[in-house]
C-alpha positions as a printed Julia matrix, in Angstrom:
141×3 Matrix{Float64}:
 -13.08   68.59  -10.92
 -13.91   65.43  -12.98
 -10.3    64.58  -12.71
  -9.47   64.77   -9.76
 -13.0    62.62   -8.87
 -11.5    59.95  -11.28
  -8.26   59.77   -9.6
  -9.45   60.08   -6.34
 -12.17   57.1    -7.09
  -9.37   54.91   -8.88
  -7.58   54.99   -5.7
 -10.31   53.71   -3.68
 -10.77   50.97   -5.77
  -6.51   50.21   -6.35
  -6.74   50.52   -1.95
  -9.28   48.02   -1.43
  -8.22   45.46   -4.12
  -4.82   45.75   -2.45
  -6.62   45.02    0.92
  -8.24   42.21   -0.34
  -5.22   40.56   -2.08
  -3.49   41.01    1.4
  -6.63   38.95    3.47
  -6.53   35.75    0.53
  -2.57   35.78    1.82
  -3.29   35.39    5.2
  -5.54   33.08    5.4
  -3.64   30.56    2.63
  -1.17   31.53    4.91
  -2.69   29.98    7.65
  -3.95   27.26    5.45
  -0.55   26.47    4.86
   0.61   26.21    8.2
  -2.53   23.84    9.23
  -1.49   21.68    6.37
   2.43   21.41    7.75
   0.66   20.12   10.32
  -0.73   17.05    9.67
   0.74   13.6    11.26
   1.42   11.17    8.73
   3.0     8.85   11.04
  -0.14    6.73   11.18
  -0.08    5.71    7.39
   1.45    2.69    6.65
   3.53    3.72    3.48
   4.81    0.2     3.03
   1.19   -1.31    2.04
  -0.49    1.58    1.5
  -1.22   -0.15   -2.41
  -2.52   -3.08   -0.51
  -4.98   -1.38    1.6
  -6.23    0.87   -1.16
  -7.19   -2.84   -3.01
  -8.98   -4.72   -0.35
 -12.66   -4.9    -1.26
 -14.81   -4.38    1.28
 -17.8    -6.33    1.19
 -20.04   -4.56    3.2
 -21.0    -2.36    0.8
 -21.21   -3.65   -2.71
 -25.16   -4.48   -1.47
 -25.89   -1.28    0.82
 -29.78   -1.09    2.06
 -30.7     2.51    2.81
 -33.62    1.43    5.81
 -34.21    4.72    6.31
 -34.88    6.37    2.54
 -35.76    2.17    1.49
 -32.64    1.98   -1.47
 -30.66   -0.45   -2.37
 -27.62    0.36   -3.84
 -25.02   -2.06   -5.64
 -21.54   -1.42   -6.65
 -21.04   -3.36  -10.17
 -17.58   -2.58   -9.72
 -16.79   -4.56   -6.68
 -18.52   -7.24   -7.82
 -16.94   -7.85  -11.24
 -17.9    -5.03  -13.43
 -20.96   -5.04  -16.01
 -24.19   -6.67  -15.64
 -26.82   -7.86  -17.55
 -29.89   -7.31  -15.61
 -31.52   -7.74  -11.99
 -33.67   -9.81  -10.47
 -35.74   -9.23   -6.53
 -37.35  -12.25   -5.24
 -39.86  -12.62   -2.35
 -38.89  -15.59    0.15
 -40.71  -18.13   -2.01
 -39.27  -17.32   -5.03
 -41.65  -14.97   -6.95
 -40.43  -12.38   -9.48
 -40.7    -8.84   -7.6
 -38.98   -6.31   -9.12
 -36.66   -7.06  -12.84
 -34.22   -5.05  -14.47
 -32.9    -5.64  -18.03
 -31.14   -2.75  -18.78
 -27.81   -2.96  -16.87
 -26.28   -3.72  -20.62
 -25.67   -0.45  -21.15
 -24.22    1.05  -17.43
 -20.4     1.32  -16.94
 -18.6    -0.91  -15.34
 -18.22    1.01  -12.26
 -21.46    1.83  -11.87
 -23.09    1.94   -8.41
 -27.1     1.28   -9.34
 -29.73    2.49   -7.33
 -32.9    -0.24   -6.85
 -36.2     2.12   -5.69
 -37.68   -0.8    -2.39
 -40.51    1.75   -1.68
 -43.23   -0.34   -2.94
 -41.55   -3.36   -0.95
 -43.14   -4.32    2.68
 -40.47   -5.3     5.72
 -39.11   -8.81    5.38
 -35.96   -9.98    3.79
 -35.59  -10.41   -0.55
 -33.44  -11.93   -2.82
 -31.45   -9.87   -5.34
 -30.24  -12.01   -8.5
 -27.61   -9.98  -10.53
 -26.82  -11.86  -13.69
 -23.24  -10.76  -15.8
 -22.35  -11.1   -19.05
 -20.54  -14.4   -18.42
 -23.91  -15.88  -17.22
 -22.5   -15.84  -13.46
 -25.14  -15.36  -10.63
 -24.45  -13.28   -8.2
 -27.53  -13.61   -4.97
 -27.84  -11.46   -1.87
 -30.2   -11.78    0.91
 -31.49   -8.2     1.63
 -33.53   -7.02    4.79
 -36.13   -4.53    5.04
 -36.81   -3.92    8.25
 -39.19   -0.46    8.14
């Protein structure tokens, strides 16, 4: 009786794993066919490289309005940094940073503006070569 409850159990289990190996084909069966799909007459193979290269400015300094973050790609704008300076309008020390030494150089940092009221800043981002880099920021919430 035990046996035949063992054998009859085993091929239960053997049945459905079957079953299931059978679904996963269909559907990355169907994935496959999706992915045939695709158009790739729109890319423009020939300067693909160049595209991938342009730096788009609009978002090495990215304000968050919403959530009040700024957030600064190092890597589109050179690489390292040594440390970060906000100014108000007329020039006063808001918010400093001196320990970018130690980030990658594709780092994208992440500057807390909560305590910050609406207006428009000045971010200073100093680099190891003693280059300035300014941006005018708005906060507008």
């Amino acid at each position: 009786m035990k046996l035949t409850l063992y054998i009859l159990l085993s091929s239960l289990f053997a049945f459905q794993a079957v079953g299931q190996d059978n679904s996963t084909a269909s559907v990355n069966t169907s994935n496959k066919q999706l992915n045939t799909e695709n158009n790739t007459d729109d890319i423009d193979w020939a300067n693909f490289e160049l595209e991938l290269t342009d730096v788009n400015d609009e978002w090495t300094f990215h304000t968050d309005q919403d959530l009040r973050l700024l957030y600064i790609d190092f890597e589109a704008l050179g690489g390292k940094m040594s440390h970060l300076v906000i100014k108000s309008n007329n020039n006063t020390i808001l918010m400093e940073e001196d320990h970018l030494f130690d980030l990658p150089a594709n780092t994208i940092y992440e500057v807390n503006l909560q305590k910050l009221e609406k207006g428009s800043y000045f971010v200073e981002l100093h680099t190891f070569t003693d280059d300035v880099i300014k941006e005018e920021i708005q906060l507008q919430k």
